[in-house]
C-alpha positions in Angstrom: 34.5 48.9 -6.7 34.9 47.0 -9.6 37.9 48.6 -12.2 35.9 48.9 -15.9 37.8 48.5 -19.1 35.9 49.5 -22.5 37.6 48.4 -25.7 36.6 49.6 -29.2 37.6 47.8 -32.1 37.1 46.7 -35.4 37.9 42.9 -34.2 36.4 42.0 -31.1 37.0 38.4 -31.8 41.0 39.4 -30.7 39.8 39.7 -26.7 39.8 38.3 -23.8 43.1 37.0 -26.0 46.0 37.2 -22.9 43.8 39.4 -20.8 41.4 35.9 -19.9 44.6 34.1 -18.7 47.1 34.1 -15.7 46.6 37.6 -12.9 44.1 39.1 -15.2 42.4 36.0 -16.1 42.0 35.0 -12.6 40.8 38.6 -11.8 38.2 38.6 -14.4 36.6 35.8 -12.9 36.2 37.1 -9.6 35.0 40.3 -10.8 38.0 42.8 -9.6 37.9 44.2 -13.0 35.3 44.2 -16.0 35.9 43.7 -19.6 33.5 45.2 -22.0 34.5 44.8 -26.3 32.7 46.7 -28.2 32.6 46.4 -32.3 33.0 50.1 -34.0 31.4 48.7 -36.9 28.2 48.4 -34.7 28.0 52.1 -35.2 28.2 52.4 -38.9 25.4 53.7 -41.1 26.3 52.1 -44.8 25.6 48.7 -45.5 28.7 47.8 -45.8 29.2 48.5 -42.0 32.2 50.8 -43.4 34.7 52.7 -40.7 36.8 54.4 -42.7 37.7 56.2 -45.8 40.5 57.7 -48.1 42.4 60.4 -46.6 41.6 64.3 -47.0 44.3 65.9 -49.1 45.1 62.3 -50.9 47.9 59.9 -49.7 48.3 56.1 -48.6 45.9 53.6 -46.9 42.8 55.1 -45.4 41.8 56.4 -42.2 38.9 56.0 -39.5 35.9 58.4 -39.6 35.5 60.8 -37.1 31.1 60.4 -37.3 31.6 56.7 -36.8 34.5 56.5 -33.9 32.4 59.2 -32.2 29.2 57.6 -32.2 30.9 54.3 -31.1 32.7 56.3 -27.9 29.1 57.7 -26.8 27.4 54.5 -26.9 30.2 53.6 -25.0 30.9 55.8 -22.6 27.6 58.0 -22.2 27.9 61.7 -20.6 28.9 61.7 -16.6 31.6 58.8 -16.8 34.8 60.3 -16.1 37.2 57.4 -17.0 40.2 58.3 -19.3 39.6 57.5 -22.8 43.3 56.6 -24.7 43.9 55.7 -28.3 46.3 53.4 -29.0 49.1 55.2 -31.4 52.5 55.2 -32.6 52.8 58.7 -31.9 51.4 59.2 -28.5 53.2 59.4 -25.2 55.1 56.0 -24.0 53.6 54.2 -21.8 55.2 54.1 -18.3 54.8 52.7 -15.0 53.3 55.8 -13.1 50.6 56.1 -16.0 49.8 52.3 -15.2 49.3 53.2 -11.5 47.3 56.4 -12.0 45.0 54.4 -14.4 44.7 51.3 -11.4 43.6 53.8 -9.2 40.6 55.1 -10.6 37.6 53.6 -12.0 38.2 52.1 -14.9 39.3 53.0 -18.5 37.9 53.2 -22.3 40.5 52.0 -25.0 40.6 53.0 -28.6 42.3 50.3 -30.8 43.1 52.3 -33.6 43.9 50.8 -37.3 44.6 51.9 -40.7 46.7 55.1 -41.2 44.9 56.3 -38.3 41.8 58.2 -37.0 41.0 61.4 -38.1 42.1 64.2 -36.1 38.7 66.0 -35.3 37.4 63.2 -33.2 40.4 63.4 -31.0 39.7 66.5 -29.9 35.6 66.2 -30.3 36.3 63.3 -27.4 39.6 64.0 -25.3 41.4 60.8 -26.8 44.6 60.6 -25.1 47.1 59.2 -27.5 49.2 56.3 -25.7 51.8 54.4 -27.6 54.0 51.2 -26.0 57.3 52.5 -28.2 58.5 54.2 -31.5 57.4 50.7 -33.3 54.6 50.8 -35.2 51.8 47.6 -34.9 49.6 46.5 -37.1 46.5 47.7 -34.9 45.9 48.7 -31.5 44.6 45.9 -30.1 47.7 44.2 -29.3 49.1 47.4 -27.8 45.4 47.5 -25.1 46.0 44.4 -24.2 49.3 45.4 -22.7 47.9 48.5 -21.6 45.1 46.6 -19.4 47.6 43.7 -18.1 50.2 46.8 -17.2 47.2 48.1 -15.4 45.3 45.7 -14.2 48.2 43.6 -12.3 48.1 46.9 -10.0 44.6 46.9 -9.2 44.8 45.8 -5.1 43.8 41.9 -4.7 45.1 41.3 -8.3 48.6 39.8 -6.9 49.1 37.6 -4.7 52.2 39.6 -3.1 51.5 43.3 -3.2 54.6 44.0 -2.3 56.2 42.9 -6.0 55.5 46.1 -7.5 57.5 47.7 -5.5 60.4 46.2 -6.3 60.1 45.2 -9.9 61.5 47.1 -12.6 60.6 51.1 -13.1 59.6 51.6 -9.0 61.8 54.3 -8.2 63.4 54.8 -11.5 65.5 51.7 -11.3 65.6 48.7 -13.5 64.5 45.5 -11.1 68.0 43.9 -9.5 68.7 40.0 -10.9 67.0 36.9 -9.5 68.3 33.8 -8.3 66.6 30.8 -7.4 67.5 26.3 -6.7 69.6 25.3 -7.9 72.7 26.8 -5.9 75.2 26.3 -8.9 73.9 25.7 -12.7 76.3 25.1 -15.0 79.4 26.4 -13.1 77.4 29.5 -12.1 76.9 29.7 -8.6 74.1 32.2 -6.9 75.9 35.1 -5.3 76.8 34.6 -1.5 75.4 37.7 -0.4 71.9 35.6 -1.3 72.2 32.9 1.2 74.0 34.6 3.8 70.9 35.2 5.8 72.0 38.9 6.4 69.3 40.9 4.8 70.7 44.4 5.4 73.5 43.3 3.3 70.9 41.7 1.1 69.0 45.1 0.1 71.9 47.1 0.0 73.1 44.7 -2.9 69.8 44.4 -4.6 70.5 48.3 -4.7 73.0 48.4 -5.9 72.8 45.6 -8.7 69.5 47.4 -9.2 71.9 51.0 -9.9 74.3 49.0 -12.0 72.0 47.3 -14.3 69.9 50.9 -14.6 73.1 52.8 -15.4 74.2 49.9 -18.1 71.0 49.5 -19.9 68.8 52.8 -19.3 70.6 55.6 -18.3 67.9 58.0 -19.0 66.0 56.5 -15.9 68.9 57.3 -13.3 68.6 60.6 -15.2 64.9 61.3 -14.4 65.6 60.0 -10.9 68.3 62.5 -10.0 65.9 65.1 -11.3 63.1 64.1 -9.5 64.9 63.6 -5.9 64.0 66.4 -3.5 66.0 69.3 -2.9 68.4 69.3 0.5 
């Protein structure tokens, strides 16, 4: 089954962009996953192919019209197809690593690249938009913030990397930041790769990738060694 991603957007000239390169470039071409851009502006009824409009109750910048976002989501994404629909915004839920997985597992997804002060409200909840957002950091548009959506996903798709076994060590599997790497030459610059490395034991090995991996988590992102301790099942 091939994974289907829908993007709607106001610039469709922004994709493939990253997304025709590298894992997902390679995966595109051999049909493991589908990439369908569609232009909102397609679905305009004005001359002027217009999307948006001022704000209700006055205020900054405008903000994308419920009529014309929904019309765009139906042509895309016609009654009976169950994949999620998430638009891209500052003030939806982070995206993590077990949202990636969830999202590689099923069928595909529909992306909402959101722009201007944002969409209005009614068409959110009209079509089931699930806000996603990669930070508190606010872009410029959404379409940057898809594109990592889609790689995040798509390198999880099976057949997409070489090695399956890499995401299960990488950074965020099990909570844990991903341990250091090491590779030729054995000393750069005075800095020499730890012993443990070349010792050929590899028990000892993965009990100090662990470890590193514990050490580096509880330095730099507690809140992960948090949420696993939380999530480790009772004795």
């Amino acid at each position: 089954m091939t994974f289907a991603a829908t993007v709607l957007t106001i610039f469709p000239e922004m994709f493939p962009g990253p997304l025709g390169r590298s894992l997902a470039g390679r995966a595109l071409d051999e049909g493991i996953w589908s990439l369908d851009i569609r232009d909102i502006r397609e679905s305009a009824t004005d001359r002027h192919r217009s999307v948006d409009d001022s704000p209700a109750g006055g205020g900054p910048g405008m903000v994308m019209r419920a009529d014309v976002l929904a019309a765009a989501i139906d042509a895309a994404s016609p009654q009976g197809d169950d994949r999620p629909r998430l638009l891209m915004s500052p003030r939806g839920r982070p995206l993590d690593q077990a949202r990636a997985r969830a999202l590689a597992a099923g069928s595909g997804v529909l992306i909402v690249a959101g722009r201007f002060e944002g969409v209005d409200e009614r068409v959110i909840a009209a079509r089931g938009l699930e806000e996603v957002s990669l930070g508190d950091f606010v872009l410029s548009g959404g379409e940057i913030a898809a594109m990592a959506v889609l790689d995040a996903t798509i390198r999880l798709i099976p057949g997409v990397m070489g090695n399956a076994a890499s995401a299960d060590s990488e950074s965020f599997a099990d909570h844990l930041l991903e341990y250091p790497q090491y590779t030729r030459p054995a000393v750069f610059e005075g800095r020499a790769i730890p012993g443990v490395l070349t010792s050929g034991n590899h028990g000892e090995v993965a009990r100090w990738r662990g470890e590193e991996a514990k050490r580096l988590t509880a330095e730099r992102r507690p809140d992960l060694l948090a949420r696993r301790e939380s999530t480790k099942p009772a004795d």
